[in-house]
C-alpha positions in Angstrom: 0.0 0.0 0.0 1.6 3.3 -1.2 1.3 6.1 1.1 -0.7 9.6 -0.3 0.2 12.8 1.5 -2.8 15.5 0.8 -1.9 19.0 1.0 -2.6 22.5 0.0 -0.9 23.1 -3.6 1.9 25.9 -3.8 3.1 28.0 -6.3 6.0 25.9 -6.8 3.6 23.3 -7.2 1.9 24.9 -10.5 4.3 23.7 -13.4 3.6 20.2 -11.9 0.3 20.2 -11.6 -0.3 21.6 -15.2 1.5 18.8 -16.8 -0.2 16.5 -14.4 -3.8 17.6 -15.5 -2.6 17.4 -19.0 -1.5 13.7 -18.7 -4.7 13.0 -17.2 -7.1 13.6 -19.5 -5.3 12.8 -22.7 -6.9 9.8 -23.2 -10.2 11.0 -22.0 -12.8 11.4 -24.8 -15.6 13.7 -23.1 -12.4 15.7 -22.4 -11.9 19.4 -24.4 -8.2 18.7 -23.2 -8.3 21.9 -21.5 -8.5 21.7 -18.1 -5.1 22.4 -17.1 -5.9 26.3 -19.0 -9.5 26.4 -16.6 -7.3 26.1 -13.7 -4.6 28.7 -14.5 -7.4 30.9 -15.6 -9.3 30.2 -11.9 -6.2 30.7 -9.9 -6.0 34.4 -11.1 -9.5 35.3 -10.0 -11.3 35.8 -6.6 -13.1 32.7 -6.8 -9.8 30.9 -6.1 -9.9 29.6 -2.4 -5.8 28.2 -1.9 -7.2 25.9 1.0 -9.7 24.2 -1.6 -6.7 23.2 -4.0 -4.8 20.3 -3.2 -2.3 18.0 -4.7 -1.5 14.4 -3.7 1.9 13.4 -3.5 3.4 10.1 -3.3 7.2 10.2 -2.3 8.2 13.7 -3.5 5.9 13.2 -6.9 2.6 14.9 -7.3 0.4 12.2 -8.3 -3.2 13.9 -7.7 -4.7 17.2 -8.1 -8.4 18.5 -7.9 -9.9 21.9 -7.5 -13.2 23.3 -5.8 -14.0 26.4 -6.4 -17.1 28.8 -4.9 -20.2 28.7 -7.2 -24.0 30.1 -7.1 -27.5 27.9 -7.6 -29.4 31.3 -8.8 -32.9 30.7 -8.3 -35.2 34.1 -9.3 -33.5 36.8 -6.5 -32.3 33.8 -4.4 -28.4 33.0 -4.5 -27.4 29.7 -2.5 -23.9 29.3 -2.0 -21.7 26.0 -3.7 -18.9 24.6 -4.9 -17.7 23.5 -8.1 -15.7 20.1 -8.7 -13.4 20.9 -11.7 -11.2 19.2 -11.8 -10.0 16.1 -10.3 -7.0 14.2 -11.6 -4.1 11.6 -11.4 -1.1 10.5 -13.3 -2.1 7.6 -15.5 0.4 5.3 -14.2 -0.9 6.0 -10.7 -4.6 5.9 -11.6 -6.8 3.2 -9.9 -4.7 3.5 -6.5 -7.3 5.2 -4.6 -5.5 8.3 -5.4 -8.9 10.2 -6.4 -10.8 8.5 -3.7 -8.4 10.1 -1.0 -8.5 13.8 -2.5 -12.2 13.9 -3.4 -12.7 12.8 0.2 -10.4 15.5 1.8 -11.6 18.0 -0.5 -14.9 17.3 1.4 -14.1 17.4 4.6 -12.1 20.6 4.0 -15.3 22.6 2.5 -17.2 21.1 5.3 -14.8 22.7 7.6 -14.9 25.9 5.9 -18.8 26.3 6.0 -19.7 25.5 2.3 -23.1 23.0 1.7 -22.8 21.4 -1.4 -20.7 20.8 -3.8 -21.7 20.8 -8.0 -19.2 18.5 -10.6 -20.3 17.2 -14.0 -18.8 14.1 -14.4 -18.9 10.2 -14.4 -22.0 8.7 -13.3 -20.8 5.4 -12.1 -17.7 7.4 -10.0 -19.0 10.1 -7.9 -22.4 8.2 -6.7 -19.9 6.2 -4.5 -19.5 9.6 -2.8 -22.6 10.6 -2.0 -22.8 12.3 -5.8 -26.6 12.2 -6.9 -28.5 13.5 -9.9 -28.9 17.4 -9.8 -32.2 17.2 -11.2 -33.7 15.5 -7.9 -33.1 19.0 -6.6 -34.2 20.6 -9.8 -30.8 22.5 -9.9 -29.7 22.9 -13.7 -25.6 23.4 -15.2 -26.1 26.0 -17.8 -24.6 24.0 -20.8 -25.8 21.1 -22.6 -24.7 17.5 -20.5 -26.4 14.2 -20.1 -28.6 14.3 -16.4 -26.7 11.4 -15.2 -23.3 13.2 -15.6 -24.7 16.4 -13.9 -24.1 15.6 -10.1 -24.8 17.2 -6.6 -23.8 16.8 -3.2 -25.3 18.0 0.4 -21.9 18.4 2.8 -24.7 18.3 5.5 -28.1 16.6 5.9 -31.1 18.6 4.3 -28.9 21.5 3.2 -30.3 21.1 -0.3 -33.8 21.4 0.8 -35.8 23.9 -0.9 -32.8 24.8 -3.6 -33.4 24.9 -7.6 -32.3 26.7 -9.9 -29.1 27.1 -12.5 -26.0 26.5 -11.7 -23.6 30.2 -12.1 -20.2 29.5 -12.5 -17.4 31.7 -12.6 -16.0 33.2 -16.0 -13.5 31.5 -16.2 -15.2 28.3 -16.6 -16.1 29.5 -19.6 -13.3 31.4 -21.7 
């Protein structure tokens, strides 16, 4: 059993972790091959929370990275507070290891910690469930692009947090240039 150290990423960590989310989705067809540019472009804007950006490292090599970052579910004049999973990744050679398991994990306890509710990812649908993920559309909460239902997930960090919340999904800029 390799051990996986979780910790806040660095600076000195970014050159790493670019290359890192690069190798990871390479192979990945729903992938734009992109995400490493969606996380530069995050870091540079207010919405980027250092404590919610962590890197897994195994020995001295970053092997894991994923990203929340602070969202809105806009519903008429009423804003409920998120997050946004985007995006989680590992080395190839090091993926299956539990590696994604452990940071999606700490990633949750850390926005429990820090007050957030919920946290928003569009991704696999027979990954996140394990975590608690469930379809978005139970809640009647919309992301504001085109994406199967089962791929569009949410997640109460707390029991019955969710409860009376609908609307779209408003994600930062970034997300989008």
């Amino acid at each position: 059993m390799m051990e996986i150290n979780i910790r806040q990423e660095t600076a000195a960590n970014y050159q790493a972790v670019s290359e890192l989310i690069r190798q990871a989705f390479a192979e990945e067809v729903m992938s734009d091959h992109r995400e490493q540019f969606l996380v530069e472009r995050l870091r540079q804007t207010e919405a980027f929370v250092p404590e919610l950006s962590l890197v897994a490292a195994t020995g001295q090599q970053i092997t894991g990275y994923i990203l929340l970052t602070p969202i809105h579910i806009s519903n008429g004049d009423t804003l409920t507070g998120s997050l946004a999973l985007a995006p989680v990744a590992v080395l190839p050679a090091f993926q299956g290891k539990g590696i994604g398991a452990a940071l999606i994990q700490e990633a949750h306890r850390i926005a429990r910690e820090l007050g957030y509710s919920s946290i928003v990812l569009l991704g696999h649908e027979t990954y996140y469930p394990r975590f608690g993920y469930e379809r978005a559309s139970t809640y009647n909460i919309r992301l504001p692009f085109e994406a199967p239902d089962e791929n569009c997930m949410i997640l109460a960090l707390q029991p019955g947090v969710l409860d009376g919340v609908s609307g779209m999904v408003v994600y930062p800029e970034a997300f989008f240039q």
